[in-house]
TIVO-658071 format. One record per atom (N, C-alpha, C): x, y, z; residue number from 1. Coordinates in steps of 0.001 Angstrom, whole numbers, plus 500000, padded with zeros to 6 digits. Each point is the difference from the previous one (the first is absolute). Layout:
<recs>
rec east:X | north:Y | up:Z | k:NUM;
...
</recs>
This chain:
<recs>
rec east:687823 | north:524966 | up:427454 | k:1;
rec east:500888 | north:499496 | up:498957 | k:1;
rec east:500657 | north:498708 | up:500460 | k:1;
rec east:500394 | north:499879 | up:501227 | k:2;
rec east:500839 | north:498383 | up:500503 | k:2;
rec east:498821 | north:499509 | up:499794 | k:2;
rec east:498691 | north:499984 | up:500536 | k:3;
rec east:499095 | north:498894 | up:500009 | k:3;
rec east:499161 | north:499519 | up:498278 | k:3;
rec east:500176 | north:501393 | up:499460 | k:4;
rec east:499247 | north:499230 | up:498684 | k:4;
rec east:501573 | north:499777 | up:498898 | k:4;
rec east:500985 | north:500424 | up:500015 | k:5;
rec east:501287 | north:499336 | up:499162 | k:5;
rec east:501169 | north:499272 | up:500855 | k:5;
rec east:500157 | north:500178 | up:501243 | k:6;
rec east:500931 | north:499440 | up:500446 | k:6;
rec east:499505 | north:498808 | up:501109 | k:6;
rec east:498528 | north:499315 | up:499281 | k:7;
rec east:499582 | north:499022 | up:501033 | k:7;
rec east:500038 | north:500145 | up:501464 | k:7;
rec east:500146 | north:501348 | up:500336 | k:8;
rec east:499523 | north:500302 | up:501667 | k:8;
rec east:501578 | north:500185 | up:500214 | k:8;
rec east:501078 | north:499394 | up:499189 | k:9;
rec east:501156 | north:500249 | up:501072 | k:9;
rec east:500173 | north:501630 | up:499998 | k:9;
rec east:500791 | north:500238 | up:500949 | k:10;
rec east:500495 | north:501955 | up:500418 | k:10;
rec east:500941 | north:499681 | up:499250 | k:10;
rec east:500179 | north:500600 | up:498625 | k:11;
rec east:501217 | north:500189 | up:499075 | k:11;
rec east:500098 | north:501940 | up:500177 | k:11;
rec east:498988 | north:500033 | up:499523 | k:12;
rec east:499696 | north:501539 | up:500384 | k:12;
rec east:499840 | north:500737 | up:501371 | k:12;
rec east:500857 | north:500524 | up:500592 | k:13;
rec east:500097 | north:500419 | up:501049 | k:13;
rec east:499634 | north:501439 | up:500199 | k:13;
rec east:499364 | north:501281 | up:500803 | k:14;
rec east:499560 | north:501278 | up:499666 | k:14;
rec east:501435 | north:500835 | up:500274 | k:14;
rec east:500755 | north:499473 | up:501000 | k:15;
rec east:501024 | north:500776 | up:500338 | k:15;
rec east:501412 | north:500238 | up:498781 | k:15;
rec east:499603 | north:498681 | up:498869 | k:16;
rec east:500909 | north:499767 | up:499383 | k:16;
rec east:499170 | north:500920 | up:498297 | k:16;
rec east:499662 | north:500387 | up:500025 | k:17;
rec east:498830 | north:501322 | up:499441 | k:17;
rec east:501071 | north:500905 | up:499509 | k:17;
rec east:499776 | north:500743 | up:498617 | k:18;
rec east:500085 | north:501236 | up:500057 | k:18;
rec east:499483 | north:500840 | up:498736 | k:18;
rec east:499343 | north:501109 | up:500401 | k:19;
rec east:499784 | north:500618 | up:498956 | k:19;
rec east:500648 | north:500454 | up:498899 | k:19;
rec east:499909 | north:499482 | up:498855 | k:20;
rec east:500433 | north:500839 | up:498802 | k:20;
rec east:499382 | north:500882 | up:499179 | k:20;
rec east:500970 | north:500875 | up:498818 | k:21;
rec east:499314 | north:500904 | up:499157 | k:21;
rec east:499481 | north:499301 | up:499349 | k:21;
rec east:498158 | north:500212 | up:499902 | k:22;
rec east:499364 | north:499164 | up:498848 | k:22;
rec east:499734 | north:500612 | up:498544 | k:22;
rec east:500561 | north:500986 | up:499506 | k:23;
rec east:500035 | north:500647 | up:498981 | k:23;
rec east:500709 | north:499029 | up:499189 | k:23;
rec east:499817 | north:499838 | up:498838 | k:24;
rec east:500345 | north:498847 | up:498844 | k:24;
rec east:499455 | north:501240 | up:498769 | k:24;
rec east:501283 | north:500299 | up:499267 | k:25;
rec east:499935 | north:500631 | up:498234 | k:25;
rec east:499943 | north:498930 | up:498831 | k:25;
rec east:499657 | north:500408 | up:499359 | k:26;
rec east:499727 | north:498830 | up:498923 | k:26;
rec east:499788 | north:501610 | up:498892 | k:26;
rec east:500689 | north:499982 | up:498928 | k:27;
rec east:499533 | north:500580 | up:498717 | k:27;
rec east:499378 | north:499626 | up:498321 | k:27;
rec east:498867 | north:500918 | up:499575 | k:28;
rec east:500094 | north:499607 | up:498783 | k:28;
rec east:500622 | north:500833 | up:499325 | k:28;
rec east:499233 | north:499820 | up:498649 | k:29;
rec east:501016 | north:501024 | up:498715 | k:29;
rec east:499755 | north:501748 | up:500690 | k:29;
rec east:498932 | north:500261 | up:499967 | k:30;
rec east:499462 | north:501269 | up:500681 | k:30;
rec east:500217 | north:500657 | up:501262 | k:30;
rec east:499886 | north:499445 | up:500914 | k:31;
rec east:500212 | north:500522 | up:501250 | k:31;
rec east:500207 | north:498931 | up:501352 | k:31;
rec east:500539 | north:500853 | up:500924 | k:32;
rec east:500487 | north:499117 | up:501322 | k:32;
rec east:499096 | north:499760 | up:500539 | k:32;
rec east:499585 | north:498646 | up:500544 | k:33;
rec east:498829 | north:499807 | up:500779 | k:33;
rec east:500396 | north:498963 | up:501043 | k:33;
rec east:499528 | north:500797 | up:501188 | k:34;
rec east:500370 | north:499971 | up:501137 | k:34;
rec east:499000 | north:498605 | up:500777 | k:34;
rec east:499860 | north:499165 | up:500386 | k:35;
rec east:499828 | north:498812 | up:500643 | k:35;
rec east:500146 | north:499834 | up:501531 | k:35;
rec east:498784 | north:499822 | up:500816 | k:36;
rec east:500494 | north:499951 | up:501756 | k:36;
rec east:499169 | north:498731 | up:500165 | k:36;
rec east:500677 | north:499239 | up:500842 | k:37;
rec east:499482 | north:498664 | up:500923 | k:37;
rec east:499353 | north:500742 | up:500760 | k:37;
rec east:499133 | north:499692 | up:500927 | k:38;
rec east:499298 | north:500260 | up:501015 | k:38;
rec east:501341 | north:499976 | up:501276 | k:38;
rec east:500426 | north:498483 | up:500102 | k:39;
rec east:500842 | north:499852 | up:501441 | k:39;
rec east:501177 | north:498951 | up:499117 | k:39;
rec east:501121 | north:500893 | up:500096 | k:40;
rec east:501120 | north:498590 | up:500077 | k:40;
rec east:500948 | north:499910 | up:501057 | k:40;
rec east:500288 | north:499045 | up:499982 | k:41;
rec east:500361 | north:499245 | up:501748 | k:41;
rec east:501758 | north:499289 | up:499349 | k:41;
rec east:501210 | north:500463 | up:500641 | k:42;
rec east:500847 | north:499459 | up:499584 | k:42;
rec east:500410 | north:498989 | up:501877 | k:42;
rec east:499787 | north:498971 | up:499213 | k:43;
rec east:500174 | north:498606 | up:501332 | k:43;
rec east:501196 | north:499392 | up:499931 | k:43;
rec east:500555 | north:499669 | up:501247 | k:44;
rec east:501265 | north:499277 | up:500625 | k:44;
rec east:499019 | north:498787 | up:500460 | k:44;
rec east:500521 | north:498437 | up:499319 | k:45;
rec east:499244 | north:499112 | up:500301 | k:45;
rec east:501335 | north:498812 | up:500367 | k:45;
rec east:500072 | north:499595 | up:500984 | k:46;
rec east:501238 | north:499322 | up:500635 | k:46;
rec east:499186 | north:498594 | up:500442 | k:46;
rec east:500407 | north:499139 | up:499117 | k:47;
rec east:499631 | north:498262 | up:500513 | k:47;
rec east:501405 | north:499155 | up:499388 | k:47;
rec east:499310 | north:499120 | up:500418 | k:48;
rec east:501581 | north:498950 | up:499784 | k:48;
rec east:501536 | north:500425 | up:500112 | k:48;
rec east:499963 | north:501125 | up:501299 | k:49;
rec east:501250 | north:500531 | up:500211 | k:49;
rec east:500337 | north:501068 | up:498822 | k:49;
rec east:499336 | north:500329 | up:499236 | k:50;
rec east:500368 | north:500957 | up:498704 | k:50;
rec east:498862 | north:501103 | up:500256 | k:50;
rec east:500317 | north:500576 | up:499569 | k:51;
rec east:499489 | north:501776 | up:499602 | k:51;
rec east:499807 | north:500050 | up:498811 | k:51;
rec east:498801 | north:500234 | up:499449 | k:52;
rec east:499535 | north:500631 | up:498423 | k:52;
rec east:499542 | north:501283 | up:499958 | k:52;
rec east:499725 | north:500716 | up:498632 | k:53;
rec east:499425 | north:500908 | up:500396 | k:53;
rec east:498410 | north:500346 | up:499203 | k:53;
rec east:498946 | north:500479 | up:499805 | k:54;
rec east:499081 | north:499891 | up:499408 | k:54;
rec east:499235 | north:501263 | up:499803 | k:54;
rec east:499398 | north:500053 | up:499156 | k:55;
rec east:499373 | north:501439 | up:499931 | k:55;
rec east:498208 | north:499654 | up:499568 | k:55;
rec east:499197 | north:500364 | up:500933 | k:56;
rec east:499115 | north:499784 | up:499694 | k:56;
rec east:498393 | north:500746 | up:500022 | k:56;
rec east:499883 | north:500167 | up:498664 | k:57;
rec east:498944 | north:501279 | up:499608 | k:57;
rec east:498412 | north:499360 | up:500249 | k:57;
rec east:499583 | north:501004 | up:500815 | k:58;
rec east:498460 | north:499719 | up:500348 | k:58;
rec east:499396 | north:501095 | up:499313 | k:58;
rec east:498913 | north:499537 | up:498944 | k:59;
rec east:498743 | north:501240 | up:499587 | k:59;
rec east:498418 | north:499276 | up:500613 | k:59;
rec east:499830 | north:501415 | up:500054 | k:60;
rec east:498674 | north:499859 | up:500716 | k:60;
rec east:499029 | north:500432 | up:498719 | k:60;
rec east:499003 | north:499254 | up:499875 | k:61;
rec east:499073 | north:500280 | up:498811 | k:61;
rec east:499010 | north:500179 | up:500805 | k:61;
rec east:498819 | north:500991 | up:499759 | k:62;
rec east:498412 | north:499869 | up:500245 | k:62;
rec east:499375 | north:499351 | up:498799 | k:62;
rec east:500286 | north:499870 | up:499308 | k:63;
rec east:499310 | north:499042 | up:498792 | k:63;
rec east:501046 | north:498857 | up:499430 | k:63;
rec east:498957 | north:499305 | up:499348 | k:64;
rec east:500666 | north:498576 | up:499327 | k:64;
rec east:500999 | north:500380 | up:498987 | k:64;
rec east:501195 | north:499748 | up:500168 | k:65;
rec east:500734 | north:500783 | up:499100 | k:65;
rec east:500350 | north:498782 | up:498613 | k:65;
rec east:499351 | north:500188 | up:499200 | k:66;
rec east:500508 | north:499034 | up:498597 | k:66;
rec east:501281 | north:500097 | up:499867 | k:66;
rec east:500738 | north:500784 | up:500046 | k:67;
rec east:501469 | north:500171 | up:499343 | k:67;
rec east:500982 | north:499702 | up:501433 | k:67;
rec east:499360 | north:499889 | up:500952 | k:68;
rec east:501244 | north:499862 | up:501456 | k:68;
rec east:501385 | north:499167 | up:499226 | k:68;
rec east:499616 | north:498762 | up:499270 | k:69;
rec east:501671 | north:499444 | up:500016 | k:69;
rec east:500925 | north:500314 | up:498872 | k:69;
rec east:499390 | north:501168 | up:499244 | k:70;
rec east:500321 | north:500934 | up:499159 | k:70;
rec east:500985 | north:501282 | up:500522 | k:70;
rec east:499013 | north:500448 | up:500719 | k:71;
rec east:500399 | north:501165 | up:501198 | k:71;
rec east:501140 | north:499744 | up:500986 | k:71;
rec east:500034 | north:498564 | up:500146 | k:72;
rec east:500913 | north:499519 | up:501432 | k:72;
rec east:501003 | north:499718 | up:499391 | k:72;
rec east:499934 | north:499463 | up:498524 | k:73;
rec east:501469 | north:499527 | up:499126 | k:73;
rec east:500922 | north:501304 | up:499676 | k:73;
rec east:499091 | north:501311 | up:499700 | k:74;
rec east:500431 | north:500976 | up:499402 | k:74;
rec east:500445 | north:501376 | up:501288 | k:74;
rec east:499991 | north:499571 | up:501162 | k:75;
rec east:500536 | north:500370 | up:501388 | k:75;
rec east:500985 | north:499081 | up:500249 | k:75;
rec east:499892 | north:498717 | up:499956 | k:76;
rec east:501387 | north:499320 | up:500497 | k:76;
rec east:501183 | north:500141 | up:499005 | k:76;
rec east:499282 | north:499967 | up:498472 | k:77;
rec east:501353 | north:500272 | up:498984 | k:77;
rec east:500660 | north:501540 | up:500547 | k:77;
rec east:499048 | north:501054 | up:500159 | k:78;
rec east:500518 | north:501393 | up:499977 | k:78;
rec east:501135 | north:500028 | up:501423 | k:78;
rec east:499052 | north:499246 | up:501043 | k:79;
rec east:501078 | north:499946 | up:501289 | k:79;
rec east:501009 | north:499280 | up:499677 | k:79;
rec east:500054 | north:498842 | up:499126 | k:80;
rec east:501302 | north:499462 | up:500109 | k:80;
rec east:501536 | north:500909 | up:498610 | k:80;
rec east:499212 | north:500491 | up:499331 | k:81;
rec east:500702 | north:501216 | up:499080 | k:81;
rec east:500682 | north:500643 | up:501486 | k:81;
rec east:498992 | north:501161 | up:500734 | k:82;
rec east:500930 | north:500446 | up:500665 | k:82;
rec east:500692 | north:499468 | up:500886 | k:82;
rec east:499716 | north:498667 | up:500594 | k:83;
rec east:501515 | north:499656 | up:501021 | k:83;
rec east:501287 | north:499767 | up:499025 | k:83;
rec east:499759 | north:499578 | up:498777 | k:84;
rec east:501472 | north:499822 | up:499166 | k:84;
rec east:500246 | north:501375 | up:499388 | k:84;
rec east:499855 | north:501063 | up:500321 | k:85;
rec east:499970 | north:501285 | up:499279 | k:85;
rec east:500943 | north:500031 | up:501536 | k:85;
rec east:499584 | north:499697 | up:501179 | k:86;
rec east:500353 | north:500650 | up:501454 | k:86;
rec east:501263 | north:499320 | up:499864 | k:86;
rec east:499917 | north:498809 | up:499636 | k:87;
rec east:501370 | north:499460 | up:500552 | k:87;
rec east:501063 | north:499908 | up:499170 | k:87;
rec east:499295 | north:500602 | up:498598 | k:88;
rec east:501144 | north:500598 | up:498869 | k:88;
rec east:500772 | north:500826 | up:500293 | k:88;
rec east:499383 | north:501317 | up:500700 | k:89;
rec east:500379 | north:501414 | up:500454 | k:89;
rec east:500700 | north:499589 | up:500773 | k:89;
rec east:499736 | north:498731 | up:501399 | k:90;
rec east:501056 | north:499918 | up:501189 | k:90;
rec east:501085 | north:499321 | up:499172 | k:90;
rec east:500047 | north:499510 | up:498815 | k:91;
rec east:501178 | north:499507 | up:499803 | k:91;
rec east:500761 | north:500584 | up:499439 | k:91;
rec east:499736 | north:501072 | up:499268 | k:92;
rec east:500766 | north:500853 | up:498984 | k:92;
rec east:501530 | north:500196 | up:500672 | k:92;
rec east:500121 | north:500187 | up:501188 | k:93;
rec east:501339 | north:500193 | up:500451 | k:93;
rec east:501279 | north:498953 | up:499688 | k:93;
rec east:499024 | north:498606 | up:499876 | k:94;
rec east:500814 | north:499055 | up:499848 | k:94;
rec east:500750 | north:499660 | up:498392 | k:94;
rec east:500818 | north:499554 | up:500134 | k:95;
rec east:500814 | north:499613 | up:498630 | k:95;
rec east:499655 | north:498976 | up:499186 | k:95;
rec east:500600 | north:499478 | up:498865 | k:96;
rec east:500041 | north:498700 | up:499236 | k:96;
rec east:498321 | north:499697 | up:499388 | k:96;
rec east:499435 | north:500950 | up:499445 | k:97;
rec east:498937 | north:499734 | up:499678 | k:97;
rec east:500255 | north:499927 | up:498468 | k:97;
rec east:499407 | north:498805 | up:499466 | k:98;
rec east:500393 | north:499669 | up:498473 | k:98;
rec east:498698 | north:500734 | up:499196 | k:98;
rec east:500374 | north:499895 | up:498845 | k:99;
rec east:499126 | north:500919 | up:499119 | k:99;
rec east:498745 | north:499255 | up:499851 | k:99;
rec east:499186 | north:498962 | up:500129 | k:100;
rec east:498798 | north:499521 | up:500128 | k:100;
rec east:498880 | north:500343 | up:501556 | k:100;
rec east:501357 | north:500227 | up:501013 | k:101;
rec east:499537 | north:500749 | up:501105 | k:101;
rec east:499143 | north:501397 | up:500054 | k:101;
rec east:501098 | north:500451 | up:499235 | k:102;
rec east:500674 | north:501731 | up:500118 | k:102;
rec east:498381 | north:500207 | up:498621 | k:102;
rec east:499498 | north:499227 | up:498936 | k:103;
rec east:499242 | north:500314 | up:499498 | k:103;
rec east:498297 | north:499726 | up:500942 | k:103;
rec east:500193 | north:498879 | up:500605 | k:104;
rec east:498607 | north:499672 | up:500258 | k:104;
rec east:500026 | north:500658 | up:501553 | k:104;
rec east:500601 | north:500180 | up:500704 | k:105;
rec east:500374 | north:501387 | up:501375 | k:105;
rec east:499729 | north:498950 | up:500557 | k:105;
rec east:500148 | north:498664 | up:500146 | k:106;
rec east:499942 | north:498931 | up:501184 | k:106;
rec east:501313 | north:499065 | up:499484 | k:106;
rec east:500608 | north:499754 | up:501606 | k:107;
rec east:500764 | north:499040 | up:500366 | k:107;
rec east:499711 | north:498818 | up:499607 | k:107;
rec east:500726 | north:499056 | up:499307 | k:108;
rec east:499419 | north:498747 | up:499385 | k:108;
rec east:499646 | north:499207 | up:501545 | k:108;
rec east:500117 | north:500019 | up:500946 | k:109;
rec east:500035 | north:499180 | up:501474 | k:109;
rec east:499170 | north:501107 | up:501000 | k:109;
rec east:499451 | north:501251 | up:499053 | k:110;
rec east:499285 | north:500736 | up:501825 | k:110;
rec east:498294 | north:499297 | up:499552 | k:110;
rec east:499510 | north:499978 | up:501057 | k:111;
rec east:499163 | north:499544 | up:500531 | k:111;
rec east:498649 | north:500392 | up:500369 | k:111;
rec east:498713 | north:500227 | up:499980 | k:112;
rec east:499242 | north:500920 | up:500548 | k:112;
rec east:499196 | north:498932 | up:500975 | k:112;
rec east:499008 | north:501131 | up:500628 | k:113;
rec east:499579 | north:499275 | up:500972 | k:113;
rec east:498462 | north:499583 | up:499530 | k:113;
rec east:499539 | north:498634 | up:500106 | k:114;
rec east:498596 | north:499903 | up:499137 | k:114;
rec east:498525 | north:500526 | up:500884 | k:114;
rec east:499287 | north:500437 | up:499187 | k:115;
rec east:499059 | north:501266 | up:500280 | k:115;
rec east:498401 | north:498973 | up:499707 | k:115;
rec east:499286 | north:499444 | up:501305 | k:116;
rec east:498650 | north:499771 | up:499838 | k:116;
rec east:498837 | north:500863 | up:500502 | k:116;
rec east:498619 | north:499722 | up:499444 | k:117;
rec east:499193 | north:500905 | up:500140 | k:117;
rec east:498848 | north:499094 | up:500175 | k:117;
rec east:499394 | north:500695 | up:501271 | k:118;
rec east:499126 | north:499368 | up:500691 | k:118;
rec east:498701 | north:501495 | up:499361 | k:118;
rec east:498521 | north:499180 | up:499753 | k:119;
rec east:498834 | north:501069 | up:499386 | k:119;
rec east:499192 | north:499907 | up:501364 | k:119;
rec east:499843 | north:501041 | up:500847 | k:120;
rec east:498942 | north:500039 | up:501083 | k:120;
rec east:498692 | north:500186 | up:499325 | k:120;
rec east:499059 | north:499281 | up:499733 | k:121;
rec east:498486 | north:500550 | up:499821 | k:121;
rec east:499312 | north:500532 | up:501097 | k:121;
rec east:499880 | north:501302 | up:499627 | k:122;
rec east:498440 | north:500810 | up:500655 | k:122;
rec east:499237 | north:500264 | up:499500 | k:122;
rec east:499106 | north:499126 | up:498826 | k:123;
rec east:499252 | north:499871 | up:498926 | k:123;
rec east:498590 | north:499814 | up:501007 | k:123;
rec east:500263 | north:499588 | up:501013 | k:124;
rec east:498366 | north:499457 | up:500727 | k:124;
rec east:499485 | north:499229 | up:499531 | k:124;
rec east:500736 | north:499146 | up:498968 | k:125;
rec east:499214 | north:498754 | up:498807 | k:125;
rec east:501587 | north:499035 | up:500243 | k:125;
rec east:499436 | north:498944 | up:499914 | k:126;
rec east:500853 | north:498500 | up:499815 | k:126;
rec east:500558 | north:500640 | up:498380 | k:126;
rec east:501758 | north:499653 | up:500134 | k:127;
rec east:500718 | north:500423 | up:498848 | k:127;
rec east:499555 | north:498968 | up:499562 | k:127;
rec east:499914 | north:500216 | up:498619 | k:128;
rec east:499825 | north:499123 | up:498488 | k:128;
rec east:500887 | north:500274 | up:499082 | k:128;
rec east:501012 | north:500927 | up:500233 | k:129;
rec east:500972 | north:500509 | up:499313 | k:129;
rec east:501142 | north:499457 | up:499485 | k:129;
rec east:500634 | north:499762 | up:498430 | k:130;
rec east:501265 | north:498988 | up:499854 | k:130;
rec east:500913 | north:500630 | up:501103 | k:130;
rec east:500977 | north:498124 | up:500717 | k:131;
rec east:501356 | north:500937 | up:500884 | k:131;
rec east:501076 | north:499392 | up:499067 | k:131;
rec east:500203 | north:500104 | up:498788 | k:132;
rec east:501172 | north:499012 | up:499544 | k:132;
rec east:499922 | north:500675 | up:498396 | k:132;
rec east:500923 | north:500291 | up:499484 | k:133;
rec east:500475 | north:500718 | up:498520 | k:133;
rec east:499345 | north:498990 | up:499129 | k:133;
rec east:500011 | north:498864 | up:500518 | k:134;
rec east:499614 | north:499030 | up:498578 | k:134;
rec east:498322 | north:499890 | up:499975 | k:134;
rec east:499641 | north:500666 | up:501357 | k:135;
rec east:497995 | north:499884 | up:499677 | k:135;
rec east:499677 | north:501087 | up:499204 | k:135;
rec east:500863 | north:500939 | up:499333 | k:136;
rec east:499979 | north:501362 | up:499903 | k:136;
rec east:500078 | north:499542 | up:498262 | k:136;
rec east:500921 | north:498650 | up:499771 | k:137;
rec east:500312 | north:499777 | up:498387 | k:137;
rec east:499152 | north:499179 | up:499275 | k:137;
rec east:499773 | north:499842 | up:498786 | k:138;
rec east:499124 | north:499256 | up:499663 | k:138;
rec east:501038 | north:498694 | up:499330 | k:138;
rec east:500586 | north:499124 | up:500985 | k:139;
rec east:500718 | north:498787 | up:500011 | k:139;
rec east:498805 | north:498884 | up:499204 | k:139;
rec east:499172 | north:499785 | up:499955 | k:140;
rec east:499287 | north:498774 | up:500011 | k:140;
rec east:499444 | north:499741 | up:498608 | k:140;
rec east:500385 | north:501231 | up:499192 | k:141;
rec east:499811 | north:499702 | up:498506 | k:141;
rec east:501325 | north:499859 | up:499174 | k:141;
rec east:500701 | north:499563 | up:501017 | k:142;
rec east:501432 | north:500178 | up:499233 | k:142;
rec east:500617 | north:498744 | up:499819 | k:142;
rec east:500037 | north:499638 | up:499275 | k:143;
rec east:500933 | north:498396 | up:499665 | k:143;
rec east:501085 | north:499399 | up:501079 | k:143;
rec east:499843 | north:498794 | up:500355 | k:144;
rec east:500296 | north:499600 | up:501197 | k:144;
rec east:501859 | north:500436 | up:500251 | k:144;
rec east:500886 | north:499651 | up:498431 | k:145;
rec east:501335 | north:500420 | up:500210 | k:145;
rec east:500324 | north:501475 | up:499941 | k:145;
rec east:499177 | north:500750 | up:499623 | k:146;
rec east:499669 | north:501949 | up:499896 | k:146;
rec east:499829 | north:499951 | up:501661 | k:146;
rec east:499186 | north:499421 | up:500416 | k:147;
rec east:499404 | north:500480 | up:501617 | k:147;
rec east:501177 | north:499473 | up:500624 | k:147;
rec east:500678 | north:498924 | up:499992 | k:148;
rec east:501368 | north:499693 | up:501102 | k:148;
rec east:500991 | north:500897 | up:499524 | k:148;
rec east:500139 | north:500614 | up:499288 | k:149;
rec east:501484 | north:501069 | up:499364 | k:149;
rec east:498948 | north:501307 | up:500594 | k:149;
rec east:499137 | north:500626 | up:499983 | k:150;
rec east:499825 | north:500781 | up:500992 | k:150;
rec east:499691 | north:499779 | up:501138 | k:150;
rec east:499873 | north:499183 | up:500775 | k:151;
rec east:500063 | north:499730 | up:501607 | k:151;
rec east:501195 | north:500012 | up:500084 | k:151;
rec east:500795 | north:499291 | up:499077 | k:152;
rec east:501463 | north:499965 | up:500565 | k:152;
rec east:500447 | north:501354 | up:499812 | k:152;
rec east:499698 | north:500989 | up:499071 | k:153;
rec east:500758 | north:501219 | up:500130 | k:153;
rec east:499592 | north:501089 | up:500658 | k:153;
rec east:498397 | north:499674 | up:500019 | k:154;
rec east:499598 | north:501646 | up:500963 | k:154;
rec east:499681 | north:499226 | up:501186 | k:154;
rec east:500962 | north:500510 | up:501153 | k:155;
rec east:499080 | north:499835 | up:501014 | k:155;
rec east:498812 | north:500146 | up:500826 | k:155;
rec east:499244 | north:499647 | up:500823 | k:156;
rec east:498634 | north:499760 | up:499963 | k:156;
rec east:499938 | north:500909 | up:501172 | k:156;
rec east:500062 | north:501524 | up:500459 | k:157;
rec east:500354 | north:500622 | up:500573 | k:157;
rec east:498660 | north:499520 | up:500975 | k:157;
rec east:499996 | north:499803 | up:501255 | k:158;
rec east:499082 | north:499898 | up:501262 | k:158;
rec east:499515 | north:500889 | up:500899 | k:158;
rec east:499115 | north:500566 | up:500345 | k:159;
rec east:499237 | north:500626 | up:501342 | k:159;
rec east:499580 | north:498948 | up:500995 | k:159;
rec east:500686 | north:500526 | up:501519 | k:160;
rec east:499427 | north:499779 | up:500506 | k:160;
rec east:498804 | north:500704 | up:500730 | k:160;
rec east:498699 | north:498988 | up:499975 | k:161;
rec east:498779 | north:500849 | up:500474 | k:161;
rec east:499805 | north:499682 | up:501508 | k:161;
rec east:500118 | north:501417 | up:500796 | k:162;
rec east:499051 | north:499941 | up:501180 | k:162;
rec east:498715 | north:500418 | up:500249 | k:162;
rec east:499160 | north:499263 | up:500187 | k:163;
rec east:498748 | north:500109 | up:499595 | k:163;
rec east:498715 | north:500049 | up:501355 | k:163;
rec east:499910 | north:501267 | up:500464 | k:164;
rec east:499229 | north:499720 | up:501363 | k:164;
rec east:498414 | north:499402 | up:499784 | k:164;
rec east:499708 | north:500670 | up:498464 | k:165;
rec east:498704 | north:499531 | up:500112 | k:165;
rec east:499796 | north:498523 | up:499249 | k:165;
rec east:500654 | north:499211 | up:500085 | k:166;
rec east:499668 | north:497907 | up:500444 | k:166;
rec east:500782 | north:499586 | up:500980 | k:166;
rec east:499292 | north:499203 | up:499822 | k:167;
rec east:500567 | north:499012 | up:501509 | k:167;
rec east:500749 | north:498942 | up:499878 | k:167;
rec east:500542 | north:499916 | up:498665 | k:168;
rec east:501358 | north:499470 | up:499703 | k:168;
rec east:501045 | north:500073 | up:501020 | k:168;
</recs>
């Protein structure tokens, strides 16, 4: 991961590692359906004298997965639901929460921590697979001021691919 996103620097350190629960809920009208990452990794990443924090989900596919930045958008939304669900609950003790708070169960100022996802292929085939929400849309039949009002509003959710089989 430092060498194919962080240009070789050690941002990612192993000691600075830790395992999290990768269980992610998501419901429809019908029933609870339950969602697991393969591996999520909650990281302490300290440069420029500062400390961040990062959470970052690795799936391992044996096949070309068409939907990965589908799959990876709909794990990082569910993980980031529950850290503001977590840090709702740690706040409940506290006071002065106004009624736009007290309805949407988040602090207008709390914060979560942002959640990327790296796709390991063990496909045994060079991925050909979209890594980006917008290869997934059909943008290119859409009128040039239609296509900038959705780039600007959906974001273009990203995978990163580690890919053993090229030599990329």
């Amino acid at each position: 991961i430092n060498a194919g996103v962080f240009q070789g620097r050690k941002i990612l350190i192993p000691e600075n590692l830790k395992t999290v629960n990768t269980q992610e809920y998501t419901v429809d009208l019908k029933t609870e359906t339950a969602r697991q990452r393969d591996i999520l990794k909650h990281c302490v990443i300290k440069t420029d004298g500062k400390t961040t924090f990062l959470l970052i989900g690795l799936e391992n596919t044996s096949y070309i997965d068409y939907r990965a930045p589908l799959r990876s958008m709909l794990y990082n939304g569910l993980n980031l639901e529950k850290q503001l669900d977590w840090l709702w609950d740690a706040s409940l003790h506290e006071s002065g929460y106004d009624r736009d708070e007290l309805l949407s169960k988040r602090r207008k100022d709390t914060k979560a921590n942002p959640c990327i996802t790296f796709l390991w292929n063990l496909s045994g085939k060079p991925y050909n697979g979209p890594l980006s929400l917008y290869e997934l849309l059909d943008l290119e039949n859409l009128d040039k001021e239609v296509r900038a009002i959705v780039e600007e509003s959906l974001p273009n959710n990203r995978v990163y691919l580690i890919d053993p089989n090229t030599t990329d």
